[in-house]
N, C-alpha and C positions, 0 to 999 in steps of 0.2 A: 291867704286861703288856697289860691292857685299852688302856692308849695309846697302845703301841706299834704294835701292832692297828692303829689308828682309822688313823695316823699311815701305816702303811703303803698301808692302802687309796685315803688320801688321794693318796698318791705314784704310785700307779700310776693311778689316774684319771685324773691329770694326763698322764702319760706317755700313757695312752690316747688321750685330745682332739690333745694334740700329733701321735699318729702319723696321726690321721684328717683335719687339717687338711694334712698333706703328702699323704696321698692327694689331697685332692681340689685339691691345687693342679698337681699332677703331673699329673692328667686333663687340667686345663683347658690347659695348656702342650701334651698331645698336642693336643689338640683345634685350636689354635692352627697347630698342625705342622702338622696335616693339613690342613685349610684354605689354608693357604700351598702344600704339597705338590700339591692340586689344581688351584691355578693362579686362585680364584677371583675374581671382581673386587670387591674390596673398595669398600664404600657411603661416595660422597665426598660431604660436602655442599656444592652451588655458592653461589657467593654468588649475592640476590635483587636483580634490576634496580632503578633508582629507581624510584620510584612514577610519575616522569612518564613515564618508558620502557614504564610498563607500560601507562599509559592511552595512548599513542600507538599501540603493538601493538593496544590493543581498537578503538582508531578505525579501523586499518588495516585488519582485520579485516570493520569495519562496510562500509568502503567497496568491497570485492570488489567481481565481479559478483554480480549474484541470486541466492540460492541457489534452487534449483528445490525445490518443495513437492513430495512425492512419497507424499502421505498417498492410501491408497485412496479417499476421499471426493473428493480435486482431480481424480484419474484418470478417475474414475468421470463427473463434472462435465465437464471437458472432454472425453471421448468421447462424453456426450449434447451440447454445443456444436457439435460437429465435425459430427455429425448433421444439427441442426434448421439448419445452413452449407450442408450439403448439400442440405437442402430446399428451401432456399434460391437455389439454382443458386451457392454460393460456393464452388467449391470448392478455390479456388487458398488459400485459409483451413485451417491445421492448428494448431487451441491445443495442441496437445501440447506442438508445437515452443518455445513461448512459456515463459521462466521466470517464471509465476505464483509469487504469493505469495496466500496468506489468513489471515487472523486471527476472522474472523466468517463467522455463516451468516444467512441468512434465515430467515422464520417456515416456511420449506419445507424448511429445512437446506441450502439450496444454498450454496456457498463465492461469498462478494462477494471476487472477486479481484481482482489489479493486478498490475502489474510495473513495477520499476525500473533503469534504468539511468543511469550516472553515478556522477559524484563528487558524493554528499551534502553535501557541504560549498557547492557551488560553487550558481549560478544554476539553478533549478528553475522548470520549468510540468509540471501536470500537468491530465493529460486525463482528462477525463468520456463514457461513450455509456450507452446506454442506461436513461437515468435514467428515462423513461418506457418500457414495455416492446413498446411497438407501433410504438415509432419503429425500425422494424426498419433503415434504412440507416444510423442514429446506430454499431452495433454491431459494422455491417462493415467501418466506418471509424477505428473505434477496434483493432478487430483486426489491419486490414490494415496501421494505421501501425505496430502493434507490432510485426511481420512487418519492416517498413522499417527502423525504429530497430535491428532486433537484427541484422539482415544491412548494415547502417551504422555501424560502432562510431564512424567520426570524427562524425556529428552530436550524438552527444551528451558530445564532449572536451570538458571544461571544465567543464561542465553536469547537470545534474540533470532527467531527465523520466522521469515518473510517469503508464501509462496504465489507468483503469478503464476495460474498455472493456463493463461491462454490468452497471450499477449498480442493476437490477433484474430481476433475472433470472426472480423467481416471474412476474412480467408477460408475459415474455416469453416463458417455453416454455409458458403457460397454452395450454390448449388452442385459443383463439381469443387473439392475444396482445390485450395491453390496458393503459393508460394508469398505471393504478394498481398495488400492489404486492399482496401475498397480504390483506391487512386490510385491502384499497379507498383506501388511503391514497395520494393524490398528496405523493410526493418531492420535487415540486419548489414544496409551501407548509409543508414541514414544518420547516424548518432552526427554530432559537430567535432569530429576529430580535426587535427591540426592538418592533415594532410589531405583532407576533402577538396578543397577548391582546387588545389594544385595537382590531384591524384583521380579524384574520382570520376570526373568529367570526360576525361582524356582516354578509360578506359573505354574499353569495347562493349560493358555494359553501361555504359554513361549514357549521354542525351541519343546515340542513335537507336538505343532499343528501349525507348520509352515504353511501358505498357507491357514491357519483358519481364521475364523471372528475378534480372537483377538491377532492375533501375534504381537508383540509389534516390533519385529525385532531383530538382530544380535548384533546392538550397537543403543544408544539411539542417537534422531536426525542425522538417517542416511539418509530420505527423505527429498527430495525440499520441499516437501508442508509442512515439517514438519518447514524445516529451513527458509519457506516461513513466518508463521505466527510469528516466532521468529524474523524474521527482523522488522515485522510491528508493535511489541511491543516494541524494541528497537528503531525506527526509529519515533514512533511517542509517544512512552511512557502514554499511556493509565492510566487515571484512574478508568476506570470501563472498563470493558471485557462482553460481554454475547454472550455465544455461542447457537444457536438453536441444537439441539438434535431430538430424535421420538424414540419409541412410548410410554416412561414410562409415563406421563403424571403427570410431576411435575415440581415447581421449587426447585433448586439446591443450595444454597448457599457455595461457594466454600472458599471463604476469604475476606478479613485478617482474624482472629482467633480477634485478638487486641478490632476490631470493631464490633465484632458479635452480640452483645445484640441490638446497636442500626441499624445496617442494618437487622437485624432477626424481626424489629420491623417494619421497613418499609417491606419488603417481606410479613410480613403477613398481612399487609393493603393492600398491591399488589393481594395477594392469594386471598383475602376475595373479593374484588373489583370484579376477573378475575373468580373468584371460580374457579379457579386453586390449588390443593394442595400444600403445602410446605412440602416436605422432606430433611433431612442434609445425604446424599448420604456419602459411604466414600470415601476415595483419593485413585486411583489406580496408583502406581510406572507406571511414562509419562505420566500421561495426563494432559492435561492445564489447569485445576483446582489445579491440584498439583504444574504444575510451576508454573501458573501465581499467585493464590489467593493464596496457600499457602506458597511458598516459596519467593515470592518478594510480596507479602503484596499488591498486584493489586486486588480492589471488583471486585470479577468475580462471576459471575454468569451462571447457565445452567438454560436453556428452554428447559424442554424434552415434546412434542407436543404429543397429543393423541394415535396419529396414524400417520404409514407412507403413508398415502392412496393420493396420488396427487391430487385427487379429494375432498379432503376437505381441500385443501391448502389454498385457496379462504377465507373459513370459520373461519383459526383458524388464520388467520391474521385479520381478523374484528374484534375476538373475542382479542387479544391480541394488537392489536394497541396502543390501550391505555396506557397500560401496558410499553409498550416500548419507547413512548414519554415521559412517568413519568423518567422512566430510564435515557435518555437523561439526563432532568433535572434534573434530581437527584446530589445533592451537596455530594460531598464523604466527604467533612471535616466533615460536618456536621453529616451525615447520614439522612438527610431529606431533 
């Protein structure tokens, strides 16, 4: 009888499990229903592109236009520009307009901006102003080109140009502007050229006029704005460089050495053109003539402007326009 028992409870256990497994298969089937009944869009998965499809979309991507930085701090930055433009008497000058980009501040927090346009892929120069902060028409020249280039989209078909147009900017809005950057350091002996330790120290702008017009610094490429225009040459690989300058009132050919006869032949049809003088200046241990044109073989080029007078900033960009379009175009294989 005791077995019988056992035996039975067994049987209906079973029969229990069995009835609860048809419940719940019966929910899932409404469930099913309704879902269908609602009309929902059932989750497809697509197939994934080649991999090479995929890095061609991320190039494509790269190569847009600018995208325009729109972080409080750049707003802010070009609304005091657009100002100290005004103080200037510039006022046909609006940075707003301009698609900045930044990645770095100075030791003031200010944004070391640029903009590019072009296809990255293609033939690149990129421009330099303000690398000293008192060369107040280096700045309006670098603005007023970006102004030109972005209301000109065919001059830069094909092409790749990159403009910093105020690569020291704590110099520049200082209350009195001045030569050097927030930590007295001149930018333009700071770069890590090969002859820095052995050369630049030893001069008479070295360690004993710290805080002077030309102190190069303690270690070479110790400043943002230094290490700033070193990304922008690694990052967009330039083959032509031309940095604005004031007041010697020359041009500069800085390098390659290789190609000198035939770029020294285009310069002085430039010269001649601009009645602009040609001078071969020499290389001072950090400056970007020494990195860039001398030692990595990048045509660079200096524009040293008349005068630092802000008031003829207007003037020597008319007068050198020309000038700088040709540049553009200018083919380095070639040198013509």
């Amino acid at each position: 009888m005791h077995i019988l028992k056992k035996e039975f409870l067994r049987v209906l256990f079973i029969i229990f499990f069995a009835a609860l497994v048809l419940i719940l298969i019966a929910g899932c089937s409404t469930e099913k229903t309704s879902v269908k009944q609602g009309k929902s869009v059932p989750v497809v998965s697509l197939p994934q592109p080649p991999q090479q499809e995929v890095k061609q979309a991320e190039q494509k991507q790269i190569q847009q236009y600018p995208v325009i930085n729109v972080s409080k701090e750049l707003k802010k930055y070009t609304e005091a520009l657009e100002k100290q433009c005004v103080k200037y008497g510039w006022t046909d000058i609006k940075p707003q307009e301009i698609p900045w980009e930044y990645y770095r501040t100075t030791k003031k927090k200010r944004p070391l901006i640029f903009a590019h346009f072009g296809d990255l892929e293609k033939n690149c120069v990129l421009f330099l102003g303000g690398v000293h902060g008192d060369e107040l028409p280096t700045v309006y020249l670098m603005l007023k080109l970006a102004h030109y280039i972005k209301d000109n989209p065919q001059i830069f078909k094909d092409k790749c140009i990159v403009i910093a147009p105020l690569v020291n900017p704590d110099g520049f809005f200082a209350k009195v502007p001045r030569r050097v950057n927030a930590t007295g350091i001149d930018l333009n002996r700071n770069f890590p050229t090969k002859d820095w330790y052995s050369k630049s120290l030893k001069q008479k702008n070295g360690k004993s006029r710290k805080g002077k017009r030309y102190y190069s610094g303690s270690k070479p490429a110790s400043e943002q704005e230094t290490m700033f225009q070193i990304a922008l040459i690694k990052r967009f690989s330039p083959q032509k460089i031309l940095s604005a300058h004031s007041p010697l009132n020359f041009f500069d050919y800085d390098g390659p050495s290789s190609d000198l006869d035939s770029f020294e032949r285009w310069l002085e049809m430039i010269s001649r053109e601009s009645q602009h003088p040609l001078k071969k200046f020499r290389f001072y241990p950090g400056s970007l003539g020494n990195y860039a044109g001398n030692e990595r073989s990048i045509f660079t080029l200096t524009l040293e402007l008349p005068t630092s007078n802000p008031g003829k900033a207007k003037e020597y960009y008319n007068r050198f326009q020309t000038s700088i379009i040709k540049f553009i175009n200018l083919s380095v294989s070639e040198g013509n």
